[in-house]
C-alpha positions in Angstrom: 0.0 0.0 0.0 2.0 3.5 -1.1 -0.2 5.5 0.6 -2.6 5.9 4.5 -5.9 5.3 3.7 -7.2 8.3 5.0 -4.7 10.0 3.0 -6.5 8.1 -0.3 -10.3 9.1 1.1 -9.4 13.1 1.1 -7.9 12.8 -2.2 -10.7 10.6 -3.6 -13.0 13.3 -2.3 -11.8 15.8 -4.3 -12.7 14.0 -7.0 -9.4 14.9 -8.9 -9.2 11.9 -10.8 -5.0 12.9 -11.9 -4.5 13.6 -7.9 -5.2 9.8 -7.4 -3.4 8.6 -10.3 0.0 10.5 -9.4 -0.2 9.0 -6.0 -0.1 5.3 -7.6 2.0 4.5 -10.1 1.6 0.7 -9.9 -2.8 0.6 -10.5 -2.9 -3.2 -9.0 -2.1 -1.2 -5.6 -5.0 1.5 -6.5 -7.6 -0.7 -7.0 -6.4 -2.9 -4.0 -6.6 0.1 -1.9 -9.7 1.4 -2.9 -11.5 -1.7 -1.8 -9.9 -1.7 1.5 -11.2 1.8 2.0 -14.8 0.5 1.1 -14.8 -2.8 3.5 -13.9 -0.5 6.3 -16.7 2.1 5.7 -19.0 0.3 3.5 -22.0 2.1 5.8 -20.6 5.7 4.4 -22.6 6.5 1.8 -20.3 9.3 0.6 -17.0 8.0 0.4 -18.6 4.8 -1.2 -19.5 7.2 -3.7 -16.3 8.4 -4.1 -14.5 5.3 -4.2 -16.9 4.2 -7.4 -16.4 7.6 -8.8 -12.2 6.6 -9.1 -13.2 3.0 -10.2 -15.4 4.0 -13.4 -12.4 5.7 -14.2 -10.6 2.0 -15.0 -11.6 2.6 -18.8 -11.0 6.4 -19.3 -8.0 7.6 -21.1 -6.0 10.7 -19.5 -3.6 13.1 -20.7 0.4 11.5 -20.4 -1.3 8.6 -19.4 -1.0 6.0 -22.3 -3.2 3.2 -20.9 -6.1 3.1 -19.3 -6.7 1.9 -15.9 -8.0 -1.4 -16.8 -5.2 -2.1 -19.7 -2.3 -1.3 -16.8 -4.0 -4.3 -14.1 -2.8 -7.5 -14.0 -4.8 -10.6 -14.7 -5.1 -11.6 -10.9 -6.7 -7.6 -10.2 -9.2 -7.8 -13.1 -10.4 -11.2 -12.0 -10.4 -9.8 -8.2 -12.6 -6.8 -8.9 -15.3 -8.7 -9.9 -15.4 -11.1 -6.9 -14.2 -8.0 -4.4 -17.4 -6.1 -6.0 -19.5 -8.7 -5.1 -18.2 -9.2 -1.8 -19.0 -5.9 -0.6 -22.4 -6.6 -2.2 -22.8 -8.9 0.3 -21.9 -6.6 3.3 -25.2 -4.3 2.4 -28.2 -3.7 3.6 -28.3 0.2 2.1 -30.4 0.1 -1.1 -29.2 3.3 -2.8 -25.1 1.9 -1.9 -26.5 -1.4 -3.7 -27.5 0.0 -6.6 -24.1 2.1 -7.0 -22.5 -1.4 -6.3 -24.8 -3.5 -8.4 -24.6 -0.9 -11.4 -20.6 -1.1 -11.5 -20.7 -5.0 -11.7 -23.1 -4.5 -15.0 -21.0 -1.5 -16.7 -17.3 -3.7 -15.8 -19.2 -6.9 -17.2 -20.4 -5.1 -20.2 -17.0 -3.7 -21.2 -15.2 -6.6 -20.4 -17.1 -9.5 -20.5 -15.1 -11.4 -22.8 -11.9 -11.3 -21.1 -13.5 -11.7 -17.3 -15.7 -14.9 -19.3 -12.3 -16.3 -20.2 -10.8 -16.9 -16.6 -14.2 -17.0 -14.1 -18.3 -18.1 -14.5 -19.2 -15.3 -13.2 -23.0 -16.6 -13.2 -21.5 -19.7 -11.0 -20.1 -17.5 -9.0 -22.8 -15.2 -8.0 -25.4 -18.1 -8.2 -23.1 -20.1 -4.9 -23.4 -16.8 -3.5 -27.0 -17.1 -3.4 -27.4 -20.3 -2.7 -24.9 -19.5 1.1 -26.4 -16.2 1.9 -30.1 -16.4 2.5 -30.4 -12.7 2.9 -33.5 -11.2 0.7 -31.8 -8.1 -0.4 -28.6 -10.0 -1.8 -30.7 -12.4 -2.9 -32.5 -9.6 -5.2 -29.4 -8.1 -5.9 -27.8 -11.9 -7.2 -30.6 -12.1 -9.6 -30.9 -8.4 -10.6 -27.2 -9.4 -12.2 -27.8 -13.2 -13.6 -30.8 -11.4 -15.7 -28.7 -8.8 -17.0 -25.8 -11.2 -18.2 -28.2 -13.9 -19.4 -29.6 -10.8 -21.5 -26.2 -9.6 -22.7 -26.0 -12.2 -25.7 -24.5 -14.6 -23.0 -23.2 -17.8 -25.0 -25.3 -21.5 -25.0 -21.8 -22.7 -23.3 -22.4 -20.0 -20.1 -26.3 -21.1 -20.5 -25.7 -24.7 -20.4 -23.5 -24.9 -17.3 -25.5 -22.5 -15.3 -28.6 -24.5 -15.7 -28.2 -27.0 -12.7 -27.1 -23.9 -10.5 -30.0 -22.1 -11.5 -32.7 -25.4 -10.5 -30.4 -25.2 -7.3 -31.7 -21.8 -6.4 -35.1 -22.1 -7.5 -35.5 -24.5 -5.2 -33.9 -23.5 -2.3 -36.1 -20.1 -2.8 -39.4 -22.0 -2.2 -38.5 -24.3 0.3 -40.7 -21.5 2.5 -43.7 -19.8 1.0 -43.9 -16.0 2.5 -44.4 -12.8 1.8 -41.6 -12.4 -0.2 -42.3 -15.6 -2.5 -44.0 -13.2 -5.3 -41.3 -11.1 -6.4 -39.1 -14.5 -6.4 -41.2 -15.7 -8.6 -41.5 -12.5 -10.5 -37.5 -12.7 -11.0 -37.6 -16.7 -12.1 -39.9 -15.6 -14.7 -37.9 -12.9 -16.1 -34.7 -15.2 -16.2 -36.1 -19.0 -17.2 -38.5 -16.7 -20.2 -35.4 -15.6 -21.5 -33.1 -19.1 -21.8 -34.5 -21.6 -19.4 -38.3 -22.5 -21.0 -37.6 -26.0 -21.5 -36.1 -26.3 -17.6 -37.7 -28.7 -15.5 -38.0 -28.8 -11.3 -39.4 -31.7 -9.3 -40.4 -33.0 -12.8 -42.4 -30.4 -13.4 -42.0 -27.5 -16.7 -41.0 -24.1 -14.8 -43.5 -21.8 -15.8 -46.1 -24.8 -14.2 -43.9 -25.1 -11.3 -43.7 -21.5 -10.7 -47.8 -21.3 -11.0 -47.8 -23.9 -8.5 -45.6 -21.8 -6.1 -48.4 -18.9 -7.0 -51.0 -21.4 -5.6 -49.1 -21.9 -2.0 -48.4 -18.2 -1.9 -51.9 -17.2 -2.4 -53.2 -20.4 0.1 -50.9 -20.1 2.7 -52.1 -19.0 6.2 -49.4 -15.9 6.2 -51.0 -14.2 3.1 -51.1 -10.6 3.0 -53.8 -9.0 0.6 -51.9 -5.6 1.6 -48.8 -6.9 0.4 -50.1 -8.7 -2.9 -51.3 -5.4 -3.7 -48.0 -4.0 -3.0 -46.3 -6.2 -5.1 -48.8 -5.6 -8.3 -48.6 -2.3 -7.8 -44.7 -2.4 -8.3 -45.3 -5.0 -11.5 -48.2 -2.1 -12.5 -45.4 1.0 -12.3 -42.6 -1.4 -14.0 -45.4 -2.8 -16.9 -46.1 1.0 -17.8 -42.4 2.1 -17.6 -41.7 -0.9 -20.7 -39.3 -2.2 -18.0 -40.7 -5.6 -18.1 -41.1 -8.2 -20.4 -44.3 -8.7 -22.1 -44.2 -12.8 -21.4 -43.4 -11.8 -17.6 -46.3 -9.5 -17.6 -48.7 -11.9 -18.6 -47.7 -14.7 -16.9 -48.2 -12.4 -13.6 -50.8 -10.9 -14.8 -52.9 -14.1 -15.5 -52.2 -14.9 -11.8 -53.9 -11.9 -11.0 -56.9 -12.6 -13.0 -57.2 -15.9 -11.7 -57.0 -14.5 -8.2 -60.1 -11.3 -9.7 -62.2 -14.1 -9.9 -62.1 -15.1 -6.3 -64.8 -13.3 -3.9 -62.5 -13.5 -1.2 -60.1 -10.8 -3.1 -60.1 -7.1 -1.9 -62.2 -4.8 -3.8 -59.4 -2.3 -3.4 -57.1 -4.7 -5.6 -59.8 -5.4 -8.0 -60.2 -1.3 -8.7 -56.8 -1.1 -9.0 -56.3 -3.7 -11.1 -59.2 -2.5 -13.6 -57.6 1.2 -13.7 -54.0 0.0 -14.7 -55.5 -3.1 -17.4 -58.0 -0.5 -18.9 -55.1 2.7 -19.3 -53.4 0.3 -21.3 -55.6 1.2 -24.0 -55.7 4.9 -23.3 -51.8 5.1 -24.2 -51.4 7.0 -27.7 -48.2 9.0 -29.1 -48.0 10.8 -31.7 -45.4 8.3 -32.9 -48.2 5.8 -33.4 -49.9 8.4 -34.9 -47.6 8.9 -37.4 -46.8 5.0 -37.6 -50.2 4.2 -38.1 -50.6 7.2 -41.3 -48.2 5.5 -43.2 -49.7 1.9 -42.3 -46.7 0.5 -40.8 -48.7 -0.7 -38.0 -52.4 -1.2 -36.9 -52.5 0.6 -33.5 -53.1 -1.7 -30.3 -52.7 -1.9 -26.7 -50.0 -4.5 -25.2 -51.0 -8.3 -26.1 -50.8 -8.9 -21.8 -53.8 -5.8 -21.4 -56.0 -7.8 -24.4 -55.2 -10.9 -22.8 -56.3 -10.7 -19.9 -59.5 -8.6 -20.5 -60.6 -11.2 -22.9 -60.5 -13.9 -19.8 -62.0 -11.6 -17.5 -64.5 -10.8 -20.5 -64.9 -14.4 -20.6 -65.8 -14.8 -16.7 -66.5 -11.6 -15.3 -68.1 -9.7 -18.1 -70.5 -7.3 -16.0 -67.8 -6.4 -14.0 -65.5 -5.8 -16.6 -68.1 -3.7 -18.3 -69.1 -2.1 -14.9 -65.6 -0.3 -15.1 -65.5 0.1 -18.9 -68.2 2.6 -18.3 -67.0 4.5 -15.2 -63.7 4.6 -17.3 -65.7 5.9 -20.5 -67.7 8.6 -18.8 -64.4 10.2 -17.6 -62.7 10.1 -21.1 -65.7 11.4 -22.8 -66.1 14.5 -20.4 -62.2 15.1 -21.1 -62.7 15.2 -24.7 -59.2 14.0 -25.5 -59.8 12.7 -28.5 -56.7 10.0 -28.4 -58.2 8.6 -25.3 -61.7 8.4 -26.7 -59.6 6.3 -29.3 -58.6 3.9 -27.2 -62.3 3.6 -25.9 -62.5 2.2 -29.2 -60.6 -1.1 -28.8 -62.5 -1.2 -24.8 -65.9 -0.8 -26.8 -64.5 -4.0 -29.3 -64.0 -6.2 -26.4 -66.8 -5.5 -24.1 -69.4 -5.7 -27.8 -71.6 -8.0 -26.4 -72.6 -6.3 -23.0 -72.6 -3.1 -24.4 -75.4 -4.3 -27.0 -77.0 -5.2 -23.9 -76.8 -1.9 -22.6 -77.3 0.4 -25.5 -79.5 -2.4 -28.1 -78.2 -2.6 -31.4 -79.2 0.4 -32.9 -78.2 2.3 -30.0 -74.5 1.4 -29.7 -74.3 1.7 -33.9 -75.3 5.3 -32.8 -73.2 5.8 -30.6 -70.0 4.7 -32.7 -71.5 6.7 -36.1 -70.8 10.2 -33.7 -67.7 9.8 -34.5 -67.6 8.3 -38.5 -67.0 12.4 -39.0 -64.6 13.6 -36.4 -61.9 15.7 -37.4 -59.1 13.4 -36.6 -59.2 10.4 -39.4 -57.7 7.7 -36.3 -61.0 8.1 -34.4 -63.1 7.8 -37.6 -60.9 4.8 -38.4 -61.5 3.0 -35.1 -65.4 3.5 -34.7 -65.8 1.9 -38.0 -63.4 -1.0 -37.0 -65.7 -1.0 -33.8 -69.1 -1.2 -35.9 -66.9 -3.5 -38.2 -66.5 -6.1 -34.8 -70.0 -5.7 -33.9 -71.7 -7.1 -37.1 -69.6 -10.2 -37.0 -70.2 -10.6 -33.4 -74.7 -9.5 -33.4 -76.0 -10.3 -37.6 -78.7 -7.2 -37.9 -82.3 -7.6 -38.8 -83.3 -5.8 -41.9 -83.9 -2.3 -40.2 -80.8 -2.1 -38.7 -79.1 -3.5 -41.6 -81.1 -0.4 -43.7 -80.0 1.8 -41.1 -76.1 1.5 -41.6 -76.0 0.5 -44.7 -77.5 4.3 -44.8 -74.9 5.7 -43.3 -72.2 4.2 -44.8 -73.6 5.2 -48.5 -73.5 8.9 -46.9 -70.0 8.6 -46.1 -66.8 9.6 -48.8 -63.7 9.8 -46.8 -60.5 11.8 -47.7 -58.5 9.9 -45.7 -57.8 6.6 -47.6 -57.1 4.5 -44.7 -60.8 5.6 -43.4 -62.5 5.3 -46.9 -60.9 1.7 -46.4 -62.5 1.0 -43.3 -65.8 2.6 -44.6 -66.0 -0.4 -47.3 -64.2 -2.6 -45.2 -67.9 -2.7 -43.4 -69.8 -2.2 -45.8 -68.0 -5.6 -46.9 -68.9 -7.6 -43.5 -72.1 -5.8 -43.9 -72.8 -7.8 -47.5 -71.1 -11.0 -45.8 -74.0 -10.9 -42.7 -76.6 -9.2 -44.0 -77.4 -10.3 -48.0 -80.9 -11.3 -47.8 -81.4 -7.4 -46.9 -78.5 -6.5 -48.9 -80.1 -8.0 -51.9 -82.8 -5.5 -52.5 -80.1 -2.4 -51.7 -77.8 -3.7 -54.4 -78.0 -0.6 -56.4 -77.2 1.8 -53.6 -74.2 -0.4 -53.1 -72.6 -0.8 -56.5 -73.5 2.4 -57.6 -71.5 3.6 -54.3 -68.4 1.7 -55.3 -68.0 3.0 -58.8 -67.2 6.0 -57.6 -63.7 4.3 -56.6 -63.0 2.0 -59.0 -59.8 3.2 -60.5 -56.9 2.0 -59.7 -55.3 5.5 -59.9 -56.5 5.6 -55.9 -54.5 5.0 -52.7 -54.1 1.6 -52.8 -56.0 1.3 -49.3 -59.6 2.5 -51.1 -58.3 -0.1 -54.3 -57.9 -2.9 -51.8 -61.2 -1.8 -50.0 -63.2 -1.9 -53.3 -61.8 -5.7 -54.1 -62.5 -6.9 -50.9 -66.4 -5.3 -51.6 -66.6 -6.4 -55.1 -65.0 -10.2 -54.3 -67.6 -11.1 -51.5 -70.9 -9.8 -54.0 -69.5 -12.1 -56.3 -69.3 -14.9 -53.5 -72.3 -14.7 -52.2 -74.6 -13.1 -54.7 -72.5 -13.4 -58.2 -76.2 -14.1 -59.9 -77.4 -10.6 -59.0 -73.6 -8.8 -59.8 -73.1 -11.1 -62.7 -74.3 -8.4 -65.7 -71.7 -6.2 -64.2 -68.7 -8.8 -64.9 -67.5 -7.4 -67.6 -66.9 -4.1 -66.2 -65.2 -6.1 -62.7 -63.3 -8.5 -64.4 -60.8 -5.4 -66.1 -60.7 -3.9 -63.0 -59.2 -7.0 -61.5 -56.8 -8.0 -64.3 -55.7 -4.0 -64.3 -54.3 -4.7 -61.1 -52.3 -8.1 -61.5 -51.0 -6.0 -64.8 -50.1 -2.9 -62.6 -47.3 -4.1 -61.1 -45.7 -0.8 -61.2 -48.8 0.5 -58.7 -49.1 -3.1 -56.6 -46.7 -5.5 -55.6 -47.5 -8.9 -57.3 -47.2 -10.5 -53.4 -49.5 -7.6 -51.9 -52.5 -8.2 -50.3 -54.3 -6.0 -53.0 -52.8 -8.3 -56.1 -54.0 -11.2 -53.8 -57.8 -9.7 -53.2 -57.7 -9.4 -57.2 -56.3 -12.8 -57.9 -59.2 -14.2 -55.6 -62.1 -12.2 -57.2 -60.8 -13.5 -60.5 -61.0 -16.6 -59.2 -64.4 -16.4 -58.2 -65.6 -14.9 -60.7 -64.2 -17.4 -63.4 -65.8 -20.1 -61.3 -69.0 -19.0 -60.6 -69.7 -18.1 -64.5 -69.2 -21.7 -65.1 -72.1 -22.5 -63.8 -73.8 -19.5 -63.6 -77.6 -19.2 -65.2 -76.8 -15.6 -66.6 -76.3 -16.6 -69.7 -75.0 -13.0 -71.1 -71.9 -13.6 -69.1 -71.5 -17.2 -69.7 -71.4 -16.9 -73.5 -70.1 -13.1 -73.9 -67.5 -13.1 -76.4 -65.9 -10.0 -74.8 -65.2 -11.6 -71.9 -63.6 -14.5 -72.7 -61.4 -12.3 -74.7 -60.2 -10.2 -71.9 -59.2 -13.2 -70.6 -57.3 -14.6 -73.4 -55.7 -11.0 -73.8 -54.6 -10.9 -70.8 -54.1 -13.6 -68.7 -51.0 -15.6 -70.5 -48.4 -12.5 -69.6 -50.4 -12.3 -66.3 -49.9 -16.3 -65.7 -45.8 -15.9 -66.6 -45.9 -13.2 -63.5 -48.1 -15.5 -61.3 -45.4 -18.5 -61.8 -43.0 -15.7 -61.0 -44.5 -15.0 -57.5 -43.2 -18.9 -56.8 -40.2 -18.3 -57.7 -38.5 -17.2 -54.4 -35.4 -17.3 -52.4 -35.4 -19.2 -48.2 -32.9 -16.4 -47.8 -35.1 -14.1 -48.5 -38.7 -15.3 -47.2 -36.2 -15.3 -44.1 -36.0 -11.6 -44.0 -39.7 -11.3 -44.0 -42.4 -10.0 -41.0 -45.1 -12.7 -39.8 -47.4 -10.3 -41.5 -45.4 -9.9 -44.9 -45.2 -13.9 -44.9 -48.9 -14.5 -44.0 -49.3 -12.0 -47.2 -47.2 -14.1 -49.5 -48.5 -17.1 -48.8 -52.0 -16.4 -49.1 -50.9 -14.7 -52.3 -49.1 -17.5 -53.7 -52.2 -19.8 -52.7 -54.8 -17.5 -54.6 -52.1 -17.7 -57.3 -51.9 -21.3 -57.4 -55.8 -22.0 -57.1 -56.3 -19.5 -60.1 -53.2 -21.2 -62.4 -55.6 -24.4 -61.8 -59.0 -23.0 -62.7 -57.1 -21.3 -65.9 -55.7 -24.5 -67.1 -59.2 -26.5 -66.7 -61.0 -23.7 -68.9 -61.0 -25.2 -72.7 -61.7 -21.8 -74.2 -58.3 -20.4 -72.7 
């Protein structure tokens, strides 16, 4: 040691960072020194502080100085400052010196962790740790640190041998259910989602050995309603920071729901539950905004928040609604429009007792207010609402009159609205056609107006989607306007300079040529079955249109690889309208 300790703490508490490093030429003996000061006064808040100021130093360059800290310690030092840090860990009961402590173990691992993977398991190492100190806070801390290196791209090698360990310590945890057994559990979660899915304890798959451990918590005689609030409460604060994984979330989440259903549970945790669950739907930026002008995504609350409202929906649906509505008045009276929004996606999933509570026409009504709002979002989403309800409730013929009335009235700017618009008008044919039937006119005569391929692609795709279920499901009443559909179609395969071939658009249009080629096989109009200048559309255009329909096969792995779920699910749906259509074509003699 070159120098008194005491000397070292009033130089460190200059924070003079070139004072220090003149006193020590050799570093081994600075970093040596430094944690002798901190085992002796490891209650000092301050001159901990201190002491970690001089130690995140270790990587910084300085003027004259040619190495850094770090590059000047020897091998023995570098492995030591690891094991010395968690040592001192282990002395702690101060939370706010932990988290000083706990944060310079993560930045040294992060810069270093090849070389300190090379000579020490530093998940074996905090994991025996654990398994010898049964203090809570350590324990906390141990597993704050084994999530954060599982997380930073730690290798199948480090994975592999820190499984055993890891069973170890699960174990050991819940050898006593107590008030503390939730936020263990919370922790296991967070650690086996991330490498450890497939790990088994007492023969048992982890996640259902960790619901299990739930189940005693919740049945145990020491239960706590006051501190299983507590602890959701913290899981609440975390879930709406994005500091938790979604998976984690849910999993803890469905405990809670599970636990909703109970009459012994608090109404005080039920309320609070219900506030956080239903914000989750409130929550709109203006980056989602933007996202969702230039459809890059459809705008939705967290898959956890849906997930559990739909069980609760399922089970509990009055009292799901029951706070819906308390919610709803609030947002209404506001008048922020990005909230009322997100009632939206509430309304969707509580359809059925809102019906109940409105009737039919009544909650059409109430979603119509807003089919001419200023802000294009909200229009979008009460159409998508009224969209949801007539799959869920199929209208009589005055209600279906009534909509269909309002949706003829409506000519949208906004061509992700305008899609929406004929997006139910669509379900509205699909439910409703006996109704439907007699209103044909009003209907085609509405979507004239937008077929021309010159539009956003969203009203094209809309108007396909319109035109391809009338010819499904009533091609005998649409069939004397075939010849003015079946162009439309081909002019969008032909396009391909306005619509990618493995779009959802060029798919909508493949399918309605399908249909349409099909049903006029056997259909009784004969105009259309023997019209000359239809078959020789198809003849004109279908063989360069077949070449690019064997073209959409013809892909690379490497590339479907490189694809979205969503862009998949398009191309394959693509490619199996394209296929069905290449059959129908080659069974037609007159082609």
């Amino acid at each position: 040691m070159s120098i008194d300790l005491n000397q070292l703490i009033k130089t460190i508490r200059e924070r003079d960072i070139r004072k220090v490093l003149d006193d020590y030429k050799d570093r081994n003996e600075l970093i040596n020194d430094l944690f002798d000061v901190l085992n002796t006064n490891f209650t000092k808040k301050q001159i901990v502080k201190d002491c970690f100021f001089v130690l995140y130093e270790i990587d910084s360059h300085h003027i004259d100085i040619t190495n850094t800290i770090w590059n000047d310690l020897t091998l023995t030092t570098k492995i030591e400052l690891q094991s010395k840090s968690l040592d001192l860990l282990e002395l702690q009961r101060n939370y706010n010196i932990n988290t000083i402590i706990i944060e310079f173990i993560k930045s040294l691992y992060h810069n270093h962790r090849n070389e300190i993977d090379e000579y020490q398991s530093i998940l074996q190492s905090i994991s025996k740790r654990y398994i010898k100190n049964n203090n809570i806070e350590f324990r906390y801390s141990c597993l704050e640190l084994i999530n954060f290196i599982l997380k930073s791209n730690a290798s199948s090698e480090q994975i592999n041998e820190f499984e055993s360990s890891l069973s170890n310590m699960i174990e050991i945890t819940f050898e006593q259910i107590n008030d503390t057994t939730m936020y263990f559990i919370n922790f296991f979660l967070q650690i086996t989602f991330s490498n450890f899915l497939d790990l088994e304890i007492d023969g048992e798959p982890i996640v259902r050995y960790l619901s299990a451990r739930y189940e005693d918590f919740i049945n145990n005689e020491a239960f706590d309603e006051l501190g299983f609030l507590n602890f959701y409460e913290a899981i609440f604060e975390l879930a709406d920071s994005n500091q938790l994984d979604e998976n984690v979330i849910e999993q803890l989440l469905g405990y809670l729901v599970g636990a909703l259903q109970s009459d012994a549970t608090g109404e005080e945790l039920k309320e609070k539950f219900f506030t956080f669950i239903l914000s989750q739907f409130l929550k709109l930026s203006d980056d989602d905004i933007k996202q969702w002008e230039s459809q890059e995504k459809e705008i939705t609350a967290p898959k956890y928040a849906i997930h559990c409202l739909y069980v609760l929906v399922s089970t509990l649906p009055q009292l799901v609604y029951r706070n819906f509505k308390v919610l709803k008045e609030i947002v209404v009276v506001s008048g922020d429009w990005k909230k009322i929004a997100g009632l939206a996606h509430l309304e969707t999933i509580t359809i059925e007792e809102y019906i109940k509570d409105y009737t039919f026409i009544g909650a059409f009504k109430s979603f119509s207010e807003y089919f001419t709002h200023p802000e294009p979002l909200l229009r979008e989403n009460y159409l998508e609402v009224t969209h949801f309800m007539l799959n869920t409730v199929e209208p009589n013929e005055e209600q279906t009159n009534e909509i269909l009335d309002t949706l003829l009235k409506l000519n949208d700017s906004h061509p992700i609205v305008q899609n929406s618009i004929l997006r139910t008008l669509t379900t509205l044919v699909r439910v409703a056609n006996s109704t439907i039937d007699k209103r044909l006119s009003n209907i085609t005569d509405y979507f004239a107006n937008y077929m021309n391929i010159e539009l956003p692609t969203a009203i094209v795709e809309g108007v396909v989607n319109v035109l391809t279920n009338l010819c499904e499901v009533m091609f005998a009443n649409i069939a004397s306007h075939a010849k003015e559909y079946l162009p439309f179609f081909m002019s969008i395969i032909h396009r391909s300079d306005r619509f990618d071939p493995l779009s959802r658009t060029t798919g909508a249009a493949l399918e309605a040529i399908s249909i349409l080629i099909m049903e006029s096989k056997g259909s009784i109009d004969e105009d259309f079955k023997h019209s000359l200048e239809i078959v020789e559309i198809i003849k004109r255009n279908m063989p360069p249109h077949t070449n690019k329909m064997i073209n959409v096969l013809d892909f690379q792995w490497d590339e479907i690889k490189q694809l979205s779920k969503e862009s998949l699910n398009y191309r394959i749906e693509v490619i199996d309208m394209t296929l069905s259509l290449i059959e129908i074509l080659a069974d037609l003699p007159h082609l």
